[in-house]
C-alpha positions as CSV (number, residue, x, y, z in Angstrom):
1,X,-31.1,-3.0,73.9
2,X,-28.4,-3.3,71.1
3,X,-27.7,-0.2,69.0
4,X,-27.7,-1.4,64.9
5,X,-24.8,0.9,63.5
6,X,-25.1,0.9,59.4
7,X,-21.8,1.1,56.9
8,X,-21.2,3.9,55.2
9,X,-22.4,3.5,51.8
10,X,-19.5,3.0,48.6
11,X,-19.2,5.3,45.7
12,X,-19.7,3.5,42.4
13,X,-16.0,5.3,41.2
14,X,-14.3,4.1,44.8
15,X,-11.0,3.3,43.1
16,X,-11.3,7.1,41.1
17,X,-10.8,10.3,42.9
18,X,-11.8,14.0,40.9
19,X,-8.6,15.8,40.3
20,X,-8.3,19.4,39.0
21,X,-5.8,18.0,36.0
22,X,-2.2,16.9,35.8
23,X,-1.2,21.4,35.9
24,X,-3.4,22.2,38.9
25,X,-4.7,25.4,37.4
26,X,-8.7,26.2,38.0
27,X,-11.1,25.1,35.6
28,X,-13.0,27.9,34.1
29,X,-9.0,29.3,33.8
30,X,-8.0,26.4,32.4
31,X,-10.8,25.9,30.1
32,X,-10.4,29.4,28.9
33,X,-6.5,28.7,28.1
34,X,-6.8,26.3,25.7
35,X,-9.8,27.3,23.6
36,X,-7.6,30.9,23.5
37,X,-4.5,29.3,23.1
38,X,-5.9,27.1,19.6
39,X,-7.5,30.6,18.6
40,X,-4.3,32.5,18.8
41,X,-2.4,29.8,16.8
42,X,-4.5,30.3,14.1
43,X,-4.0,34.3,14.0
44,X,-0.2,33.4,14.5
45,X,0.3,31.5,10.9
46,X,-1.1,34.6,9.2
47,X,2.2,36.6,10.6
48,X,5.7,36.0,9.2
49,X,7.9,32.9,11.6
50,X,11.4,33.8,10.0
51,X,13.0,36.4,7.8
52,X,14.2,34.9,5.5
53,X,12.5,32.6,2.9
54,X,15.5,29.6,2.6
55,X,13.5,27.6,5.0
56,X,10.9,25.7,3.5
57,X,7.4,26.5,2.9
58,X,8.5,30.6,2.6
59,X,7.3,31.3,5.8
60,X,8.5,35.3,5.2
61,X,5.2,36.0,3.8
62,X,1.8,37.9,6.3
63,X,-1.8,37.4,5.7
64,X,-0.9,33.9,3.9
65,X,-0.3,30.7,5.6
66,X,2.4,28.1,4.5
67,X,4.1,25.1,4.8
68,X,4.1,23.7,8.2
69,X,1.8,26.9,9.3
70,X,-1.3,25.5,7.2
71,X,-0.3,22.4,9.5
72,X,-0.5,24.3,12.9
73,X,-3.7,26.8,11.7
74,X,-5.8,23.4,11.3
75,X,-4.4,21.9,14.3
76,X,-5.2,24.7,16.3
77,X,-8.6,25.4,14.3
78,X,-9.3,21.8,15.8
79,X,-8.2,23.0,19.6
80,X,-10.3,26.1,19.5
81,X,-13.2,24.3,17.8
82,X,-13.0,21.7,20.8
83,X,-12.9,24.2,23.3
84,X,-15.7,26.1,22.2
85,X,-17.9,22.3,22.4
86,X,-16.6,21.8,26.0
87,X,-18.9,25.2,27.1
88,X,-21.9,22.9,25.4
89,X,-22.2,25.3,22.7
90,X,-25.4,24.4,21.0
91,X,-24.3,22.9,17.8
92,X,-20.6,21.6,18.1
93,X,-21.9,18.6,20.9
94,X,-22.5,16.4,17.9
95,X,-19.0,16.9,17.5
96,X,-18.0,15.7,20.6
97,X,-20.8,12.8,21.8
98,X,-18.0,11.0,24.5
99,X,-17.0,14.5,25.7
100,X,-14.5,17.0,24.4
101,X,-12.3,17.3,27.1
102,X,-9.6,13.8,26.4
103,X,-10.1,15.2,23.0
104,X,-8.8,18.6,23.3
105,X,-5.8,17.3,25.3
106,X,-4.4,15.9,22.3
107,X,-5.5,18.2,19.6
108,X,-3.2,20.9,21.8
109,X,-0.4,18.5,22.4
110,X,-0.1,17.7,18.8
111,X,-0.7,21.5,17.5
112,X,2.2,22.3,20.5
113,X,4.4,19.1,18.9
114,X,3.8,20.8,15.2
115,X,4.6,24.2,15.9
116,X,7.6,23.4,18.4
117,X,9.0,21.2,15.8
118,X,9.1,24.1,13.1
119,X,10.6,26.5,16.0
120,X,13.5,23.8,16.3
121,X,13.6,23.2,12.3
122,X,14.0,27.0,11.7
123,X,16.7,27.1,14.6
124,X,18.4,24.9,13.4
125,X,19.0,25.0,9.9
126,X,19.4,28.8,10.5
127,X,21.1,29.2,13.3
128,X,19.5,29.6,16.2
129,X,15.9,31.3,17.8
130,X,17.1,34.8,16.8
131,X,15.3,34.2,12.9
132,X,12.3,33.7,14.6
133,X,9.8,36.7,13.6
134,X,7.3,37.6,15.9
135,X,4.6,34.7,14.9
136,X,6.8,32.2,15.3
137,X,6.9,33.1,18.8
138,X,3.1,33.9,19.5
139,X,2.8,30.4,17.6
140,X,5.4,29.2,20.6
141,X,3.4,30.8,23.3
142,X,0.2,29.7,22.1
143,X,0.4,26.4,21.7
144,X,2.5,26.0,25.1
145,X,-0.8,28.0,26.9
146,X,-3.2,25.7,24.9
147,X,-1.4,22.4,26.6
148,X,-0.8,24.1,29.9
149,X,-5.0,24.5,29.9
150,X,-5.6,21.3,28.3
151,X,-3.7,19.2,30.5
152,X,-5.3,21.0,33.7
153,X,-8.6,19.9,33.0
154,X,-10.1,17.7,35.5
155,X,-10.9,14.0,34.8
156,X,-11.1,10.8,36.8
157,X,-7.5,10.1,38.2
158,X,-6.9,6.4,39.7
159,X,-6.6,6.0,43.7
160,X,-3.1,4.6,43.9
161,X,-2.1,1.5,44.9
162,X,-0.5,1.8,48.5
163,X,3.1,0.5,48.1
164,X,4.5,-2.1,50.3
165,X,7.5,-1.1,52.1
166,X,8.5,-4.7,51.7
167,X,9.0,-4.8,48.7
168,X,12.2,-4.5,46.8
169,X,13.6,-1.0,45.3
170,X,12.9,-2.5,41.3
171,X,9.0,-3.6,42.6
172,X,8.0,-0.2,43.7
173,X,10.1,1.3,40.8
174,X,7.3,-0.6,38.7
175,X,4.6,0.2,40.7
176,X,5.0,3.9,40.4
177,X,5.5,3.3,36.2
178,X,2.5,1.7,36.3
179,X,0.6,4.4,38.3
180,X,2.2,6.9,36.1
181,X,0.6,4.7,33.3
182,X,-2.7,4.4,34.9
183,X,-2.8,8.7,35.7
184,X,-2.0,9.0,31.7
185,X,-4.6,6.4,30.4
186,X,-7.2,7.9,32.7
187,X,-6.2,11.4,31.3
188,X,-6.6,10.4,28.0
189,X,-10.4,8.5,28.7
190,X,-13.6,8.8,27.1
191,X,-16.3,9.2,28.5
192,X,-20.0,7.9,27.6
193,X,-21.3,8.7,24.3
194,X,-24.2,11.1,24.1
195,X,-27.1,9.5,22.0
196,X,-27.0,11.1,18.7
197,X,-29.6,13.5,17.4
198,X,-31.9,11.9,14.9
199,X,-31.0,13.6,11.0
200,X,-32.5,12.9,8.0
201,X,-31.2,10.2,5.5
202,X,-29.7,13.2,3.7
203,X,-28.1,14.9,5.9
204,X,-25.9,11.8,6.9
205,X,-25.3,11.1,3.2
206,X,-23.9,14.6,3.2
207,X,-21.7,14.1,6.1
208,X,-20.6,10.6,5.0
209,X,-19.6,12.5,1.6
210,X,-18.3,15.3,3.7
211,X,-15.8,12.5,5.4
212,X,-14.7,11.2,2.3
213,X,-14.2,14.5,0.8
214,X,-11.6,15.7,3.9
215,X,-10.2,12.4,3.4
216,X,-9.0,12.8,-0.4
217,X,-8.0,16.0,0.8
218,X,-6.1,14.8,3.7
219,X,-4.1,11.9,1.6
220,X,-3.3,13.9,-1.5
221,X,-2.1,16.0,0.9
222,X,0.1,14.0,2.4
223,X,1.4,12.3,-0.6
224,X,2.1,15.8,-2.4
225,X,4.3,17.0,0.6
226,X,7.6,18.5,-1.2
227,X,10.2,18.2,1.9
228,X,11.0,16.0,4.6
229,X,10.0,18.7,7.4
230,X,6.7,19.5,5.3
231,X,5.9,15.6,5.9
232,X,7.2,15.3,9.9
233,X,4.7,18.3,10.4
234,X,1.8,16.5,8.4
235,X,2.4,12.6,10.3
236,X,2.2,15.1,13.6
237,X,-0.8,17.1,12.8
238,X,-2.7,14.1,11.2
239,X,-2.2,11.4,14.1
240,X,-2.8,13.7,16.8
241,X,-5.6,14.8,14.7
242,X,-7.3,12.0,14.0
243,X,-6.8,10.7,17.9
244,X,-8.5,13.1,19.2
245,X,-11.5,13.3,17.0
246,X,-11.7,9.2,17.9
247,X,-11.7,10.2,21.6
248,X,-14.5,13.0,21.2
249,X,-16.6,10.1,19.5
250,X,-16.5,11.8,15.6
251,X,-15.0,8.9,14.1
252,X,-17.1,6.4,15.9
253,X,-20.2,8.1,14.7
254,X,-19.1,8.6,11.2
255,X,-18.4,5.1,11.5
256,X,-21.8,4.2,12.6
257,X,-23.5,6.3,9.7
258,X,-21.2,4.4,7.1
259,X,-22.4,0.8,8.4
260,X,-25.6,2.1,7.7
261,X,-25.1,2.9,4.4
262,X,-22.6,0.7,3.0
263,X,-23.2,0.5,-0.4
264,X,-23.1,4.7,-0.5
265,X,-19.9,4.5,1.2
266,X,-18.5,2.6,-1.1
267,X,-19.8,4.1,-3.9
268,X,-18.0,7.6,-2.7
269,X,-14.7,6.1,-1.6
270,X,-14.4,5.1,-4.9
271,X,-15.5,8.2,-6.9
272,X,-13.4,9.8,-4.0
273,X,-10.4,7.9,-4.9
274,X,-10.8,8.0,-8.5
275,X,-11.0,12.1,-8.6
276,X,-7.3,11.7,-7.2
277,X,-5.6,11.2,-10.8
278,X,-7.3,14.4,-11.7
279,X,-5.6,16.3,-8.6
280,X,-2.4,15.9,-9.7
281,X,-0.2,18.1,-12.8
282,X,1.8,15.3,-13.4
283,X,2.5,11.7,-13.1
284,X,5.0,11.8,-9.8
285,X,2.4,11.1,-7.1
286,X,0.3,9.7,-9.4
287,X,2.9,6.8,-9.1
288,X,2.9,6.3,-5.5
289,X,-0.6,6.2,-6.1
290,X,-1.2,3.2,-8.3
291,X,1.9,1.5,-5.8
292,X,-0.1,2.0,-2.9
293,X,-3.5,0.9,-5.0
294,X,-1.1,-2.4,-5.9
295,X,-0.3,-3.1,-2.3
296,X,-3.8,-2.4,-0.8
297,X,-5.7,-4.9,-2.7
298,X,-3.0,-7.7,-2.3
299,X,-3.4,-6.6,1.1
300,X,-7.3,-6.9,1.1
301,X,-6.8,-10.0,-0.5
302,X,-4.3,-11.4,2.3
303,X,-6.9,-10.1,4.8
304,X,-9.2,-12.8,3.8
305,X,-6.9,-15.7,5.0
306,X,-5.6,-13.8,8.0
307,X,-8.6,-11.9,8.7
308,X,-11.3,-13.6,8.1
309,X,-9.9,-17.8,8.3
310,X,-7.2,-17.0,11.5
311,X,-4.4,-18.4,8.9
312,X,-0.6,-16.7,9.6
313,X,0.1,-16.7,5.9
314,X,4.4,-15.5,6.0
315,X,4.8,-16.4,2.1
316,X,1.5,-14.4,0.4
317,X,3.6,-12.3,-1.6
318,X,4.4,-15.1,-3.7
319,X,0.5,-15.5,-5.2
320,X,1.2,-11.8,-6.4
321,X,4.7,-12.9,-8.4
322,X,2.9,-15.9,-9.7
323,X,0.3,-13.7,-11.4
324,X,2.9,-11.2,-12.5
325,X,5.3,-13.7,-14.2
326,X,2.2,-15.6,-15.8
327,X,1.2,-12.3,-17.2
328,X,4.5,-11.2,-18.1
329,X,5.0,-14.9,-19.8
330,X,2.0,-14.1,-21.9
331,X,2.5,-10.4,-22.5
332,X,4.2,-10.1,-25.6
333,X,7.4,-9.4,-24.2
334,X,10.8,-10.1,-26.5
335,X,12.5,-11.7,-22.9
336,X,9.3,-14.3,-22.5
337,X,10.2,-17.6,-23.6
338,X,6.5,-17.8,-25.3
339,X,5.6,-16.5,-28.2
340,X,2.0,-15.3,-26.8
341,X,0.5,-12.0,-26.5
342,X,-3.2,-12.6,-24.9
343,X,-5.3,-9.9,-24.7
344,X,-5.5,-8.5,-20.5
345,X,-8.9,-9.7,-19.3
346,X,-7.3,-13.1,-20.8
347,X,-4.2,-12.7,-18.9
348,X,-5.6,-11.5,-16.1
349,X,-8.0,-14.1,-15.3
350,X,-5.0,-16.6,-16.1
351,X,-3.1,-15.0,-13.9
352,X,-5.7,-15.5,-11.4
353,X,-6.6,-18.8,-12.0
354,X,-2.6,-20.2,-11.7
355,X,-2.6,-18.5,-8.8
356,X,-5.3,-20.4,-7.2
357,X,-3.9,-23.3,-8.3
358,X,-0.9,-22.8,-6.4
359,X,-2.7,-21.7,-3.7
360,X,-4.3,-25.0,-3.6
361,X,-0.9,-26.9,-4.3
362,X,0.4,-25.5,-1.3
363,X,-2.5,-24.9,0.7
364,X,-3.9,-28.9,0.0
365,X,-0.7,-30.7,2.1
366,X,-0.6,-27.9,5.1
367,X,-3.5,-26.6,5.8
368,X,-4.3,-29.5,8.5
369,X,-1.5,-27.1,10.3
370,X,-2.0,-24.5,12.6
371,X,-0.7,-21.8,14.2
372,X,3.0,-21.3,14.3
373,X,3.8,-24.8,12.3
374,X,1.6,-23.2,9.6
375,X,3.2,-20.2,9.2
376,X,6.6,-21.7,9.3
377,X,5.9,-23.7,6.3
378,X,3.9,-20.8,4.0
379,X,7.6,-19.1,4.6
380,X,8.9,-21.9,2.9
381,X,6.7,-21.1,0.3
382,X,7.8,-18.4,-0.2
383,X,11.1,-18.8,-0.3
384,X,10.6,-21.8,-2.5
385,X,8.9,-19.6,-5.2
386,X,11.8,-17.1,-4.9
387,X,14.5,-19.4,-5.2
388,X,12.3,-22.0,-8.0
389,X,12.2,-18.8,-10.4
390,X,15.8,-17.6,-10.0
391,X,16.5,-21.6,-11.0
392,X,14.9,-21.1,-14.3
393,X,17.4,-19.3,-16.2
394,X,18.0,-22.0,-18.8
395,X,21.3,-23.0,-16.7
396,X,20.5,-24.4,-13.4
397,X,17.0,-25.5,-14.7
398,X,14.7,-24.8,-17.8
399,X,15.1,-21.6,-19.6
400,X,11.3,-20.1,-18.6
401,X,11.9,-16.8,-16.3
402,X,15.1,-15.7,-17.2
403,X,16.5,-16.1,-13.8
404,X,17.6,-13.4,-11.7
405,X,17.1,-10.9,-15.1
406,X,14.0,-11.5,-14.7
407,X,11.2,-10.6,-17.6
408,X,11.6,-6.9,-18.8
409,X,10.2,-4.9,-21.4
410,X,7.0,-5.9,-20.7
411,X,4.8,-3.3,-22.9
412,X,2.2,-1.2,-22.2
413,X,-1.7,-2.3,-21.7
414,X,-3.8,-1.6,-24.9
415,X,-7.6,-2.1,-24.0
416,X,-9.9,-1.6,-26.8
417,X,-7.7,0.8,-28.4
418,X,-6.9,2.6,-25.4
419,X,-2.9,3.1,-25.0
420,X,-2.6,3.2,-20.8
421,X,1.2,4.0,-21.7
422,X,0.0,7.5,-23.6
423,X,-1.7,10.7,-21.9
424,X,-5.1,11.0,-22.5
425,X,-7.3,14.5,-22.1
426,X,-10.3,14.5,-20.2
427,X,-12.8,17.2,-19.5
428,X,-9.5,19.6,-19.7
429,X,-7.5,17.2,-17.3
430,X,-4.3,16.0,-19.0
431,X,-3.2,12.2,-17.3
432,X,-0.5,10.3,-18.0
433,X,0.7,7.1,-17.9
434,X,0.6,5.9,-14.1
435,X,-3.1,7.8,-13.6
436,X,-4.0,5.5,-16.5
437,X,-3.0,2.9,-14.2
438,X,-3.6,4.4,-11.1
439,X,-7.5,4.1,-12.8
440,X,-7.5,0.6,-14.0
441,X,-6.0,-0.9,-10.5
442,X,-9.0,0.9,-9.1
443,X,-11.4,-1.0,-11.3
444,X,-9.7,-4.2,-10.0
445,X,-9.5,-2.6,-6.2
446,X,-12.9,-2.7,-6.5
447,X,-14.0,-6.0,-7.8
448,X,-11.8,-7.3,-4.7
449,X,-13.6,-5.5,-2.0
450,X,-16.9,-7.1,-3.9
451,X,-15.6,-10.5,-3.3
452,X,-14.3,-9.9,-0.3
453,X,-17.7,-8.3,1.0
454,X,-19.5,-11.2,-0.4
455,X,-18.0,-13.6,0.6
456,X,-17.5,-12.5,4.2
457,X,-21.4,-11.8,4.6
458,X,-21.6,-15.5,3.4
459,X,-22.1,-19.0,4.7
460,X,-18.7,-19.3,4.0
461,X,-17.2,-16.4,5.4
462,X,-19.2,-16.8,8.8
463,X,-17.3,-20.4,8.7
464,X,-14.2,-18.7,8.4
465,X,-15.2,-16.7,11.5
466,X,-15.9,-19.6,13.1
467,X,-12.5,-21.2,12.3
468,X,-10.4,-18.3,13.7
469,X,-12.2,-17.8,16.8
470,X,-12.2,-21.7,18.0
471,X,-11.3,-24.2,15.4
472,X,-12.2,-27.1,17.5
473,X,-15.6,-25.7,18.4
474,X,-15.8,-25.2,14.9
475,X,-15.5,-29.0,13.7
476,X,-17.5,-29.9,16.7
477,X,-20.3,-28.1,15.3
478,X,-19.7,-29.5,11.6
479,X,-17.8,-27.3,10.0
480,X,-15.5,-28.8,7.6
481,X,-12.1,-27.2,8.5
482,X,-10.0,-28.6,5.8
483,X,-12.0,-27.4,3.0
484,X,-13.1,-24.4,4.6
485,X,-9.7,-23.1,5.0
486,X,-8.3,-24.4,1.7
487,X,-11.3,-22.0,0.1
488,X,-10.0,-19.5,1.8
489,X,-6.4,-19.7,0.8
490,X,-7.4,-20.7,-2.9
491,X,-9.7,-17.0,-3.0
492,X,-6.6,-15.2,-1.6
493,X,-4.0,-16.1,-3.9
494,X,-6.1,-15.7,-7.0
495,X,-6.7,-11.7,-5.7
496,X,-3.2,-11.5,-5.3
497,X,-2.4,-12.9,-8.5
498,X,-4.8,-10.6,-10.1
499,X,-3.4,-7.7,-8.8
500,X,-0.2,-9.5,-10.2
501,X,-1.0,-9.0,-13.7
502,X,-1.1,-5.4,-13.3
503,X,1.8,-4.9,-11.6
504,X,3.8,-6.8,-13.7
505,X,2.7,-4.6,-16.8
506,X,3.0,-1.2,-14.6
507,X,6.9,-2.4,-13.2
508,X,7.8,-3.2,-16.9
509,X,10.1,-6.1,-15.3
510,X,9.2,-8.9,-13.0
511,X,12.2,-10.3,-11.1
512,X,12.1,-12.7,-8.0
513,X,14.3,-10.1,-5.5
514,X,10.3,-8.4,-6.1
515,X,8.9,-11.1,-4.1
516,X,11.0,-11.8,-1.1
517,X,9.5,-11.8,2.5
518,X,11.0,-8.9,3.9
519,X,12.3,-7.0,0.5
520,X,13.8,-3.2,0.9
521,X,10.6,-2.1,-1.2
522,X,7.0,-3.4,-0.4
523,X,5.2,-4.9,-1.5
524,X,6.1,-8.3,0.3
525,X,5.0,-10.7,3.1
526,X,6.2,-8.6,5.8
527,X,4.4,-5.8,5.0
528,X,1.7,-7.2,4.0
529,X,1.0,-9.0,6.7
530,X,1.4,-5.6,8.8
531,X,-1.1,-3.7,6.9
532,X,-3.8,-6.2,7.9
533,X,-2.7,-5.8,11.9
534,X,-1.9,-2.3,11.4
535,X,-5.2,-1.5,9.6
536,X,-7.8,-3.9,11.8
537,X,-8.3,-7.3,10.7
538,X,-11.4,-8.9,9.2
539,X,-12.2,-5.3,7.5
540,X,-12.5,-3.8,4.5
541,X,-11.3,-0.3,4.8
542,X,-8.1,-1.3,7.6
543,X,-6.0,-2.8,5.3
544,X,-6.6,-0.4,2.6
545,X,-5.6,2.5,5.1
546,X,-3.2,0.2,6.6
547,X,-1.2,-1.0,3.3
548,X,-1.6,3.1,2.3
549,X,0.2,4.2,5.6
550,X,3.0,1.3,5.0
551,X,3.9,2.5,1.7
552,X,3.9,6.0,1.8
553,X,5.1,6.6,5.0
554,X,9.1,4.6,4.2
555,X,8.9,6.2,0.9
556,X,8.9,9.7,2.6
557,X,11.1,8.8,5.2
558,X,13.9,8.4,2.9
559,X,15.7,11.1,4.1
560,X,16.5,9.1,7.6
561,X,19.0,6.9,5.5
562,X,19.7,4.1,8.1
563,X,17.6,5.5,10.6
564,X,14.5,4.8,8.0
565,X,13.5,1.0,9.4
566,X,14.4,2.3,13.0
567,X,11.9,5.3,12.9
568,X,9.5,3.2,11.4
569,X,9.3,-0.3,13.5
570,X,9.6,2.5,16.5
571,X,5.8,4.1,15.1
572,X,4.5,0.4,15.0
573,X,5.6,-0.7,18.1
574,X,3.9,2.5,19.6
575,X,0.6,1.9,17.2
576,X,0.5,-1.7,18.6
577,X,1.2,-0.9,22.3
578,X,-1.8,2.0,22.4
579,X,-4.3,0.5,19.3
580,X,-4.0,-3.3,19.2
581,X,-6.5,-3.6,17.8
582,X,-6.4,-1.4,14.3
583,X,-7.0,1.6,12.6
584,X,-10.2,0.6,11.8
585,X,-11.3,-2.2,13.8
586,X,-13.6,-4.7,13.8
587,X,-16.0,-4.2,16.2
588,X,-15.3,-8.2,17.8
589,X,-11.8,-8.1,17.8
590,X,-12.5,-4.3,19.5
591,X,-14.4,-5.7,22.2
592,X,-11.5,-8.3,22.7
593,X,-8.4,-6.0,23.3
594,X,-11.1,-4.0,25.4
595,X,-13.0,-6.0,27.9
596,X,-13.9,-2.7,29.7
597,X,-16.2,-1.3,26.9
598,X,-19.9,-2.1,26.7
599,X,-20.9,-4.9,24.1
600,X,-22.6,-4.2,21.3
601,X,-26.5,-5.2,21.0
602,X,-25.9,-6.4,17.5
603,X,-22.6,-6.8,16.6
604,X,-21.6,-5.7,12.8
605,X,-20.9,-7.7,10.2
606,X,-17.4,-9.1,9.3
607,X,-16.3,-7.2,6.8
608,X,-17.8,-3.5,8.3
């Protein structure tokens, strides 16, 4: 008789093993320490951090936040509120639908980074930890208690690898970085969404408003920051922030509510964006603003070749000094070699429609290119455009841009009587001449997210699609490639050049050291083409929040001198290495860079 003897049977998670946390401490201890630690940072920025009020922010003062205290109160606001949803508080779970517990870990690590930074600030432009006043250091304390808990949460850690002893010194070196790797990603995991309670239609109108509302607040914020340490604390507090309200699963179901209604989305970012003007008391962030606003829609407008078509496009940035110098040309300015002054929807769709021309010029002869060859020659481009308009000074070639003056005293926009170079009173609000601006760049911000919306929900746009992800299988399946593509890189340069015309008339001077492909001040083709990738490509919203990130970020770092470009191709390497794929990301190029998440039943459109 022959005794059958059955396998053990396999756990699903074989390669995981439950650990208590990377601390050790017990759960319910654990848990306990970080939701108290988050509570008593808040109760900390109500008590004074220093004596004396020559640091920044006055933080001398009790019972009234400041400076980089508001900073640490809403990062550790965010901790507590976390803390409280890991207990399965009744309530806060829609909060957290993939799980609170990744998400607290980096709510306290980044309220710990915000508050230890001001500790060090104050130390060291005062002299040392004696100026600390007692909620400095309960702010010290707290936040250290809060990571301490955080980080001893339990969560999934990755059996290691065993490590051959045959193996050379450098080999297991790597294998133990890469377990260290694996231990931190598996820390920092999600876990499965919980299905979302069903609301009614108004209630997620409300919240999509609420979202838009905390992000108006969030980026006039950040752009009204009045010192360099004011600005480290809000880049902490925000990215650590916002991470860790991705990992709980907020941000992906706020982004699900705003696929579903798109056209209310829309409709609030822009109100949204247009109450900005009337947030400010004068006109100096009101001019980063309309900057930014400049740079965003050439952006958008770059995203459509890059995004949407596949196309590396390294000389774009000369579509936007086409438009500008054509509306310059025909501006009424004393320096233009034409005697014209066109009205500026003339001018603006002439601006546009040269642009495309070029675009076609350029695009007709290379766009049976691809890839890297492509790219090379749309540098040329660029370059070509720089270098034609410097020539055409009158000496070297005809006397049409000036040359390296340039086209200056370009004057202010006059639309139906209305001066945009004058302050204006509205409803009480005073705004001067960049709001004005700021307002009309809006207006065209807006008819490029139309086309671009339209046109990637079209025919066409789905052929673009088609083009990026497998040209080949594209033309196999009829798609004319050529003509596809050159559509594509006709609609982007006449954006750009639109956007053009405004600039041109809000910089007063057009000159070609504007348009170079890596200039000192954006925007140009290096940029550009990082706020698509930084943002998510094939969006509408990434390269809005992308190109907004590029510009205002080196214009605050300006304190770092030399440093500046270091500090700041440092946070996109580290944005690239953790979130290939975008800010906002498409939800196909998501699944792409992660093979391990679930796909979609329907995926989105192109331009969600």
């Amino acid at each position: 008789m022959t005794t059958q003897t059955t396998a053990p049977e396999t756990s699903s998670k074989s390669d995981t093993v439950k650990h208590a946390g990377l601390i050790g401490l017990p759960q319910p201890l654990a848990r306990a320490l970080a939701t108290a630690g988050g509570a008593l940072a808040v109760v900390s920025t109500f008590m004074a951090w220093t004596w004396t009020s020559e640091f920044p922010g006055d933080l001398t003062v009790y019972g009234y936040p400041g400076g980089l205290q508001v900073l640490v109160l809403i990062g550790g606001a965010l901790t507590a509120l976390l803390g409280l949803s890991s207990y399965g508080i009744k309530g806060l779970r829609w909060l957290t639908p993939a799980g609170s517990d990744s998400a607290l870990r980096l709510a306290a690590f980044g309220t710990f980074a915000t508050a230890w930074y001001t500790i060090i600030a104050i130390s060291t432009q005062l002299g040392g930890l004696v100026n600390l006043e007692p909620g400095g250091w309960i702010a010290g304390v707290a936040t250290l208690a809060a990571v301490l808990g955080a980080f001893s949460l339990s969560f999934d850690w990755p059996e290691p690898e065993p490590i051959d002893p045959e193996d050379s010194k450098s080999e297991q070196l790597r294998h133990r970085l890469r377990g260290v790797g694996a231990v931190l990603k598996a820390a920092l995991a999600t876990g499965p969404s919980a299905p979302a309670r069903k609301l009614p239609s108004y209630a997620e109108i409300l919240i999509i408003v609420a979202a838009l509302t905390v992000g108006l607040v969030v980026f006039t914020y950040g752009i009204g920051t009045e010192y360099d340490e004011l600005f480290i604390g809000f880049l902490i507090t925000a990215g650590f922030g916002f991470a860790a309200l991705a990992k709980a699963g907020l941000v992906g179901r706020v982004s699900a509510l705003t696929a579903k209604y798109r056209t209310v989305t829309m409709i609030g970012a822009f109100a949204a964006a247009a109450a900005f003007p009337f947030t400010q008391s004068d006109d100096q962030y009101a001019t980063i603003g309309v900057y930014i606003l400049i740079f965003a829609t050439v952006a958008l407008g770059l995203n459509i070749v890059v995004g949407l078509a596949g196309l590396l496009d390294l000389g774009y940035v000369a579509f936007l000094g086409v438009g500008a110098y054509t509306a310059a040309m025909v501006s009424g300015s004393p320096s233009s070699p034409f005697d014209i002054h066109l009205p500026f929807w003339a001018s603006a769709l002439l601006g546009a429609a040269v642009a495309m021309v070029f675009g076609v010029i350029i695009g007709a002869p290379t766009l049976r290119l691809r890839g890297d060859y492509l790219a090379i020659v749309t540098l040329g481009f660029g370059e070509i455009f720089r270098i034609t308009v410097l020539n055409l000074d009158g000496t070297s070639g005809p006397d049409i841009t000036n040359g390296s003056n340039g086209i200056s005293a370009i004057p202010n926009l006059n639309i139906l009587g209305f001066d945009f170079g004058a302050e204006h009173t509205f409803l009480g609000f005073t705004i001067a001449r960049f709001a004005n601006y700021f307002l009309l760049m809006l207006l065209i911000t807006l008819i490029v997210v139309v086309v671009f919306r339209r046109s990637s929900d079209s025919r066409i746009g789905r052929a673009w699609i088609a083009i990026r992800e497998d040209e080949t299988a594209a033309l196999a399946m009829g798609i004319n490639g050529f003509r596809v593509k050159l559509i594509a890189f006709a609609l982007g340069a006449a954006l750009a050049g639109l956007a053009g015309t405004v600039q041109a008339h809000v910089t007063y001077t057009v000159t070609p050291e504007q348009y170079q492909f890596a200039a000192v001040v954006p925007p140009n083709s290096a940029f550009l083409l990082a706020a698509v990738v930084l943002g998510g490509m094939g969006t509408i919203s990434g390269p809005l929040v992308g190109a907004a990130l590029l510009y205002l970020i080196p214009a605050k770092l300006q304190f770092l001198d030399d440093y500046q470009l270091f500090a700041f191709g440092l946070a996109l390497v580290l944005l690239m290495r953790f979130r290939p794929e975008g800010l906002i990301p498409n939800r196909r190029r998501q699944l792409e860079f992660h093979e391990e998440a679930a796909a979609p039943t329907v995926l989105g459109k192109a331009g969600a």
